[in-house]
C-alpha positions as CSV (number, residue, x, y, z in Angstrom):
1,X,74.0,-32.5,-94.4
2,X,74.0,-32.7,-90.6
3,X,74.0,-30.3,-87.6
4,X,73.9,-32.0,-84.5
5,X,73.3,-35.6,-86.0
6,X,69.7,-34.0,-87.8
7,X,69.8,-33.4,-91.1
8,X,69.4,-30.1,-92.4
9,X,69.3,-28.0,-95.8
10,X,70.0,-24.3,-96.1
11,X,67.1,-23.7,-97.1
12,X,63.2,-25.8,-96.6
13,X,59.6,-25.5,-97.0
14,X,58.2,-26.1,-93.3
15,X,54.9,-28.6,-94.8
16,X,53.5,-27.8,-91.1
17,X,53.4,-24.1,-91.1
18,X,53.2,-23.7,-94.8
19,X,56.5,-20.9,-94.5
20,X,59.9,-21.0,-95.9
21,X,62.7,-21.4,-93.1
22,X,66.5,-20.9,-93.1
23,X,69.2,-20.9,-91.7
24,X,69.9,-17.6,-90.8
25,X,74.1,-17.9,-91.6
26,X,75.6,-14.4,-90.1
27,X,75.4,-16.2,-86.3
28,X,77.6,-19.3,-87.3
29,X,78.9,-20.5,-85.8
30,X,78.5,-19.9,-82.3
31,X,74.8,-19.6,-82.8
32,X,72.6,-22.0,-84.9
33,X,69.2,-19.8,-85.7
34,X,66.5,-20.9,-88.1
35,X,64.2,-17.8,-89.3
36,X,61.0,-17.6,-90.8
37,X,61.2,-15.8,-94.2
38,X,57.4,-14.4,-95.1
39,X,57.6,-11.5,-97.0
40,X,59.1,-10.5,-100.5
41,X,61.5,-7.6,-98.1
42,X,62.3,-10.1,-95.8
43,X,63.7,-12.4,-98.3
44,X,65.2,-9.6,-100.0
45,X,66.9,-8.8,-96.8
46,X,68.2,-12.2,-96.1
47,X,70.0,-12.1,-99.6
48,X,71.6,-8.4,-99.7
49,X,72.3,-8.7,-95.8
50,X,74.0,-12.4,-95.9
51,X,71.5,-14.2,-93.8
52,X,72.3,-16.6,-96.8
53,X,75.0,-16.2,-99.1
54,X,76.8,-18.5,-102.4
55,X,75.4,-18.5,-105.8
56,X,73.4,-21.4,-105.4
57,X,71.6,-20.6,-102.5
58,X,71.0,-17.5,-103.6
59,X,69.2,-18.8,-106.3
60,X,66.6,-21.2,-104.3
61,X,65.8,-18.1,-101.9
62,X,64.9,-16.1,-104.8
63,X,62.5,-18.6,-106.3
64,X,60.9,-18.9,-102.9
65,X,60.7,-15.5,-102.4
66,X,58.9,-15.5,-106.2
67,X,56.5,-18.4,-104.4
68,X,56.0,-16.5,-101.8
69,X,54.7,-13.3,-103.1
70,X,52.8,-15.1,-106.0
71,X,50.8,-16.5,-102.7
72,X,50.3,-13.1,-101.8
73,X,49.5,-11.1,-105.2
74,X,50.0,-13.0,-108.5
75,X,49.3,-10.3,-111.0
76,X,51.4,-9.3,-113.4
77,X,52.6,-5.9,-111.6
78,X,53.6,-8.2,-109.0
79,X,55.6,-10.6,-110.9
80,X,58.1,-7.5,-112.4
81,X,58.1,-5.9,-109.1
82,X,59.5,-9.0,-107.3
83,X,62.1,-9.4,-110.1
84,X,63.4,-6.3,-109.7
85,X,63.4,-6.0,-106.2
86,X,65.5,-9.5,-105.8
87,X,67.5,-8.7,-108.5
88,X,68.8,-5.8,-107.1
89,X,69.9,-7.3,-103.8
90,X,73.6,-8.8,-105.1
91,X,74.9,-7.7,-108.3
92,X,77.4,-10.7,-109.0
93,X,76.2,-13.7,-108.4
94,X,74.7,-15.3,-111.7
95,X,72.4,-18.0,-110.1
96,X,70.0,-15.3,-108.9
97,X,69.5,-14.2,-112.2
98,X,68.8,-17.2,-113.7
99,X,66.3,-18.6,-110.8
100,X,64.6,-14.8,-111.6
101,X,64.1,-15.4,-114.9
102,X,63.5,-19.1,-115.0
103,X,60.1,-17.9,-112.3
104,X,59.3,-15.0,-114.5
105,X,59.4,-17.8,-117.7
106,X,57.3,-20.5,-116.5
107,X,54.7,-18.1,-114.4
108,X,54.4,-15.4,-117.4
109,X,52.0,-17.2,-119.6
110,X,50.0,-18.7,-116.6
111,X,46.8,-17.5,-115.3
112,X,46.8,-15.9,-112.8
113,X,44.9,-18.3,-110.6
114,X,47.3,-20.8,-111.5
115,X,50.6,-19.0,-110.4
116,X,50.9,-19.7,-106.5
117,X,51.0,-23.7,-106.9
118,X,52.9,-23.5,-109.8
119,X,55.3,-21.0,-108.2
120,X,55.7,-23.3,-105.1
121,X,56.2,-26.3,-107.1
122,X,59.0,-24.6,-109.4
123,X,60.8,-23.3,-106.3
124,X,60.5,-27.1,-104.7
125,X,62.3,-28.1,-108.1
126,X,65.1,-25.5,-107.9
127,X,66.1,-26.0,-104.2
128,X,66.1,-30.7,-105.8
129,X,68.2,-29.7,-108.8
130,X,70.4,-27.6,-107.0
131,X,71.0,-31.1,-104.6
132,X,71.4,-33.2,-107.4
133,X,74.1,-30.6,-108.9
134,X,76.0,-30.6,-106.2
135,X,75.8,-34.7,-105.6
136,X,76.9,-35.2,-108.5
137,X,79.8,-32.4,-108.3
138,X,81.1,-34.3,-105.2
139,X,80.9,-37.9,-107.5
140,X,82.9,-36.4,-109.8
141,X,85.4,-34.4,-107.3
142,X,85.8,-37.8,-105.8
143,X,87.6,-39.3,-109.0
144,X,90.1,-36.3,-108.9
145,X,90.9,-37.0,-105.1
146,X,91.1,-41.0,-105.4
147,X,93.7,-39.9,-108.0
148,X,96.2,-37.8,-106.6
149,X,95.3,-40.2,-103.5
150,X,97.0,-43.4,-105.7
151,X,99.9,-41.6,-105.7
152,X,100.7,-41.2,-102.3
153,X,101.6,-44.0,-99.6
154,X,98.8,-46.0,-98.6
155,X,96.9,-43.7,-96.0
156,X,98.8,-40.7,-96.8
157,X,96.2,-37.5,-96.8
158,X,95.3,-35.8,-99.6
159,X,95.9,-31.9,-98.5
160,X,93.4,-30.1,-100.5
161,X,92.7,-26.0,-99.9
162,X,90.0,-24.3,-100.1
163,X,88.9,-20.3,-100.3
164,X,85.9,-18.9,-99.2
165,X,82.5,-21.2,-98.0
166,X,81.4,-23.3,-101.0
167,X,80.0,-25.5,-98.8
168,X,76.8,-26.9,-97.7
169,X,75.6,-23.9,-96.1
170,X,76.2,-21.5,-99.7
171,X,74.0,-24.3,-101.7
172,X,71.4,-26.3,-100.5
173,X,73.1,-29.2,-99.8
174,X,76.2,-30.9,-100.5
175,X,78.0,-27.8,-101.4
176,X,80.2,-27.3,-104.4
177,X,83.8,-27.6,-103.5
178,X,83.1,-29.1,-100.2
179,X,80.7,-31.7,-102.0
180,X,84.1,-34.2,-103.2
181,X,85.7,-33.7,-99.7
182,X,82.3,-34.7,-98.5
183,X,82.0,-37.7,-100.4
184,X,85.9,-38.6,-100.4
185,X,85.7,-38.4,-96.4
186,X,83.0,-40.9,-97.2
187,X,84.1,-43.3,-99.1
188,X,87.2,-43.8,-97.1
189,X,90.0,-41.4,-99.0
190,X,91.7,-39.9,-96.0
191,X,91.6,-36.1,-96.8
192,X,92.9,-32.6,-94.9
193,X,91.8,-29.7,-95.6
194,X,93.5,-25.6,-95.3
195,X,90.9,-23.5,-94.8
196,X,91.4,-19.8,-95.9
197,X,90.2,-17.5,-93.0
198,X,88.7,-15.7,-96.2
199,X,88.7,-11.9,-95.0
200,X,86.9,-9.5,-94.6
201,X,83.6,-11.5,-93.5
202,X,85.8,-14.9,-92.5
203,X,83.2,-16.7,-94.2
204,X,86.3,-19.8,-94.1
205,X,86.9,-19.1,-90.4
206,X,82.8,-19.2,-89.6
207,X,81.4,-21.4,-92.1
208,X,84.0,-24.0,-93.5
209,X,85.5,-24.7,-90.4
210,X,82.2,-25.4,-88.4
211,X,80.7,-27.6,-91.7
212,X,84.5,-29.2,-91.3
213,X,84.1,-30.3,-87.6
214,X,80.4,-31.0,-87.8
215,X,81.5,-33.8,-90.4
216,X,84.6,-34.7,-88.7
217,X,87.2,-34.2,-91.7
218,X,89.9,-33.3,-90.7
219,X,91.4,-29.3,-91.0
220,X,93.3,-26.3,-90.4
221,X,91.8,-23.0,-90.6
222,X,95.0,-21.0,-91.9
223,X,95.3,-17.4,-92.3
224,X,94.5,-16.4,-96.2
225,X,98.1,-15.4,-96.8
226,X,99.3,-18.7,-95.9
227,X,98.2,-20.7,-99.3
228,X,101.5,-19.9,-101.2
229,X,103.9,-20.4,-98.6
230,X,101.9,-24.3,-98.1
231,X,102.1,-24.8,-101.3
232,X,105.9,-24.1,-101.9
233,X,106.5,-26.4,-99.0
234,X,104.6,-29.6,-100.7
235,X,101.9,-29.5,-98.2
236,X,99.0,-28.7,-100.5
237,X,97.7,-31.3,-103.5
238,X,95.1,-29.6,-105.2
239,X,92.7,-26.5,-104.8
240,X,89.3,-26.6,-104.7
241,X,87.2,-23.2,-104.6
242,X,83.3,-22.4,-105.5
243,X,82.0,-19.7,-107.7
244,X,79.5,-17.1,-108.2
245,X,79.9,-16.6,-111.8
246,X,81.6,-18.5,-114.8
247,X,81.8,-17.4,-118.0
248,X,81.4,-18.8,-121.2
249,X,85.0,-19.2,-122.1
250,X,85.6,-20.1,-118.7
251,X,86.7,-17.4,-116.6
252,X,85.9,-17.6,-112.9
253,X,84.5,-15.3,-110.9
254,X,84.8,-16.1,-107.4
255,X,85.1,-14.7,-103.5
256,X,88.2,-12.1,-103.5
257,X,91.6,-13.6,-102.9
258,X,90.9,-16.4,-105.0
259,X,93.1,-14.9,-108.0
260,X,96.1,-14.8,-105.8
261,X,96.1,-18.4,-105.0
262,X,95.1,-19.5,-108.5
263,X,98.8,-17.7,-109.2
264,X,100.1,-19.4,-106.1
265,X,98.8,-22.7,-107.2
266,X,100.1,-22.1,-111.0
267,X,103.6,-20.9,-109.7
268,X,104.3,-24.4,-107.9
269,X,102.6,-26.7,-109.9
270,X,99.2,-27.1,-108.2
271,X,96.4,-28.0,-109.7
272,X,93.7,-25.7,-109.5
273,X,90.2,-26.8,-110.0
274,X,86.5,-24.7,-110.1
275,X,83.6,-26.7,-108.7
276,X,80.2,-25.2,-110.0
277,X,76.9,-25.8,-110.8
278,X,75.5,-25.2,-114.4
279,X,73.4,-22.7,-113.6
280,X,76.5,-20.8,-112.4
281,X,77.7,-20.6,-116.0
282,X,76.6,-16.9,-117.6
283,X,76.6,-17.9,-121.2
284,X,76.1,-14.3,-121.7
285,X,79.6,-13.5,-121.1
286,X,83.0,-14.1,-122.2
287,X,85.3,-12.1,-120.7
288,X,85.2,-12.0,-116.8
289,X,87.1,-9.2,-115.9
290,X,86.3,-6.7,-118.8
291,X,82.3,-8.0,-118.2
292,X,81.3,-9.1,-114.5
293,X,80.2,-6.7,-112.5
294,X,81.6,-7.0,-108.9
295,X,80.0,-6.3,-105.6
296,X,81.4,-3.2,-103.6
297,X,80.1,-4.2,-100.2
298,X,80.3,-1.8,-97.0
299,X,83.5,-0.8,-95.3
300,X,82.5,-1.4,-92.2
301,X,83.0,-5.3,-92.9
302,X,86.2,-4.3,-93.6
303,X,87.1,-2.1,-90.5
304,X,84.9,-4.3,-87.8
305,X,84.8,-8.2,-87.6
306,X,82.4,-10.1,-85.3
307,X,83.0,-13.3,-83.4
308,X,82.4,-14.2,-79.4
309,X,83.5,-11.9,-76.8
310,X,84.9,-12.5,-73.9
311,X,81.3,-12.5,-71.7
312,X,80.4,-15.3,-74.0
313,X,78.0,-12.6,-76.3
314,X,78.5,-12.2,-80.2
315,X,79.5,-9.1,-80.8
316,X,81.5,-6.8,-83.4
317,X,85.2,-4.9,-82.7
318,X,86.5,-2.2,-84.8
319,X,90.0,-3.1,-86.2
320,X,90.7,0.3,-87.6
321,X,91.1,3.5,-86.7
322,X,88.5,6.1,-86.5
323,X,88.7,7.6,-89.8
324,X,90.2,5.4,-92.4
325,X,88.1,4.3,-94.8
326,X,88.0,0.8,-96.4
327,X,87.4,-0.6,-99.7
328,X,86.0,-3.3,-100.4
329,X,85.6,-5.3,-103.8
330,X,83.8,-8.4,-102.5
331,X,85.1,-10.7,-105.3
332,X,87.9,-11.3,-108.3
333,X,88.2,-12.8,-111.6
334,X,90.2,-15.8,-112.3
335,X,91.2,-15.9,-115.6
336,X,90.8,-19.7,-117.5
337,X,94.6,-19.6,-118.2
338,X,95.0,-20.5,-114.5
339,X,92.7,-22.8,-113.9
340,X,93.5,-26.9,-114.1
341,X,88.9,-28.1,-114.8
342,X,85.6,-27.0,-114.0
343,X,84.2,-29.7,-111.9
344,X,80.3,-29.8,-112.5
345,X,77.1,-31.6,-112.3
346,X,78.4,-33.1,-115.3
347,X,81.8,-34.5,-115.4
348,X,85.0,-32.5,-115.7
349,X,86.1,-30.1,-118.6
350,X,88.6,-27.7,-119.5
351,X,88.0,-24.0,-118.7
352,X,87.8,-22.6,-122.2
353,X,85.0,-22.3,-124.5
354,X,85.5,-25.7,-126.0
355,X,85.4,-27.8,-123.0
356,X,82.1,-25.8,-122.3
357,X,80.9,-26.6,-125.1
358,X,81.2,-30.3,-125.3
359,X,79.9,-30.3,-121.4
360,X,76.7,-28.3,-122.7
361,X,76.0,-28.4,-125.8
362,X,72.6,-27.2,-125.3
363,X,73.7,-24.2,-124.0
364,X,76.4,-22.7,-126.3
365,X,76.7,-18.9,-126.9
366,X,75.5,-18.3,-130.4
C-alpha cells in the first residue's frame, strides 16, 4: 500500500544492503520509522515488543528472522535455537507457528551449506503468499460489500466497523479486513468505516485510522464502546474484524473486545464476518476458548497510553493511580455460533467445521 504516494510493505528485503527492514509500528502514527532488523534478538524483540504486530506479519518476520540467522550459523543447534527463541515471543498468534515450522521443514533435510539461500528464498515466498492471501481476501470481501451496497440508494455508503488493526500494516500488504474496504474504495463502492479505538494499545486509533486517511476512505474513529449503540441505531451494515487464531470448527480468536461486538452485531441483526488468511487456521484445535492460549500482556499498557504531547514529543501518560494494578488479557474467543463467514484467500464459508472443510480439503483435522 502507500505512505506518502510510495509504496510500501510492512515488511522488505532491502536487495541494496542485503538486510531486512520494517516498519517499526509503535511510532504510528505521528512518526513513520523504518528499522533495520539484523539479528535473531532483534527480530525477536520487534515481535514480543510490537515493533510489528497481526498474525500474518508475525509470520513473515519470523521466517526472516530464520533467514537471517541461517546466514549467520546454519547448523542444526542453530535451527532449534531460533525456533524456540521466536516461538516464545507471542503465545497466540497461530501464523508464527506455522511460518516456524514450515522453515524448520524445508531447511531440516538440507545441507548445511545449502540453508542460507534456501532460507532467504522461503522467507521471500512467505512475505508473496501472504500478499496474494490477502488480495484475494479483499476480492472476495468486495462481493459482500457490492451486496449490501445493491440494497441501498444509489450512492448510499456502506457503514462497515471494524476492531482492532487488520490492516495493511498487521500483514504485509493488503491487510485482511481492511483488504475489501481497500478494494471496494477502489472499485468505486462508496464505503464508511467506525473505527474501534481498540484499548489498551489503540491499535484502531494509531494504525486503522492513519492506513484510513492515507487511502482517503472515508471514517470515524469511535470509542470501543460505541459499536452497539451504532448498531441499534441502523448506522452499521456489516463487521469486519481480523484474527490471530481460527479454529478448526471455526471459532475465532481475535484482539479483546471483539466478543462483545460479535454479541452486539448478533443482537441487532448484523452480520458479522472473520477475514483471515489460511495459514491463520490452527487445524490442531477445536474448541477456542477451552484450547487457545491467550496473551497476558503488561499492565503498564493498561495504566499508561502514549500519543503526542503538547511540546509536539511522543510520549506516555499514566491514566491510573499509583498503585492499582491492571489486567490485561490481550485477546478473546468468538465462538462460531456468532459469526455470519470466514472470508479467506479462498472464497467465503461458514464458520463450522464443515464449511472448513469444503474450503480446505487438504487440510482437514483427522
Amino acid at each position: 500500500m502507500k505512505v506518502d504516494g510510495k509504496d510500501f510493505r510492512s515488511i522488505w528485503f532491502n536487495d541494496d544492503t542485503g538486510r531486512v527492514q520494517i516498519i517499526d509500528q509503535r511510532w504510528l502514527p505521528h512518526e513513520f520509522r523504518i528499522v533495520d532488523l539484523t539479528t535473531r534478538a532483534a527480530f525477536a524483540t520487534a515481535i514480543r515488543d510490537m515493533w510489528v504486530r497481526g498474525a500474518p506479519l508475525i509470520g513473515a518476520t519470523a521466517a526472516y528472522g530464520v533467514a537471517v540467522e541461517m546466514a549467520r550459523d546454519a547448523s542444526d543447534a542453530s535451527l532449534a535455537e531460533t525456533w524456540e527463541v521466536l516461538h516464545e515471543t507471542r503465545p497466540t498468534a497461530i501464523n508464527l507457528r506455522w511460518a516456524l515450522n514450515d522453515m524448520k521443514a524445508l531447511l531440516t533435510p538440507l545441507p548445511v551449506g545449502e540453508r542460507a539461500a534456501a532460507a532467504l528464498q522461503r522467507a521471500h515466498d512467505i512475505a508473496d503468499e501472504d500478499v496474494e492471501c490477502n488480495r484475494m481476501i479483499g476480492v472476495h470481501g468486495l462481493e459482500i460489500i457490492k451486496g449490501i451496497a445493491a440494497k441501498k440508494q444509489p450512492g448510499e455508503v456502506v457503514n462497515i466497523l471494524t476492531h482492532c488493526n487488520a490492516g495493511w500494516l498487521a500483514t504485509v500488504d493488503w491487510g485482511t479486513a481492511t483488504s475489501a474496504m481497500y478494494h471496494a474504495h477502489m472499485a468505486g463502492v462508496p464505503v464508511h468505516i467506525w473505527v474501534d479505538e481498540t484499548r489498551p494499545r489503540n491499535q484502531g486509533a494509531l494504525l486503522t485510522a492513519w492506513e484510513m486517511n492515507s487511502h482517503n476512505i472515508p471514517h470515524h474513529l469511535i470509542v470501543d464502546n460505541a459499536g452497539g449503540h451504532l448498531m441499534q441505531h441502523g448506522q452499521v451494515d456489516m463487521v469486519i474484524v481480523g484474527t490471530d487464531r481460527t479454529t478448526a470448527h471455526g471459532d475465532v480468536c481475535n484482539k479483546i473486545g471483539t466478543y462483545l461486538k460479535a454479541l452486539a452485531a448478533q443482537d441487532n441483526d448484523v452480520p458479522f464476518y472473520v477475514a483471515l488468511p489460511s495459514p491463520t487456521i490452527d487445524w490442531t484445535v477445536r474448541d477456542g476458548v477451552a484450547e487457545i492460549p491467550i496473551e497476558e500482556r503488561d499492565d503498564s499498557e493498561i495504566t499508561h497510553v502514549q500519543g503526542k504531547l503538547a511540546d509536539g514529543t511522543i510520549g506516555q501518560v499514566q491514566i491510573s493511580p499509583d498503585g492499582t494494578p491492571g489486567g490485561n488479557p490481550a485477546f478473546d474467543v468468538t465462538p462460531r455460533r456468532l459469526v455470519t463467514g470466514l472470508i479467506t484467500e479462498r472464497g467465503v464459508c461458514a464458520a463450522s467445521p464443515e464449511g472448513l472443510a469444503a474450503m480446505f480439503p487438504e487440510r482437514v483435522l483427522k
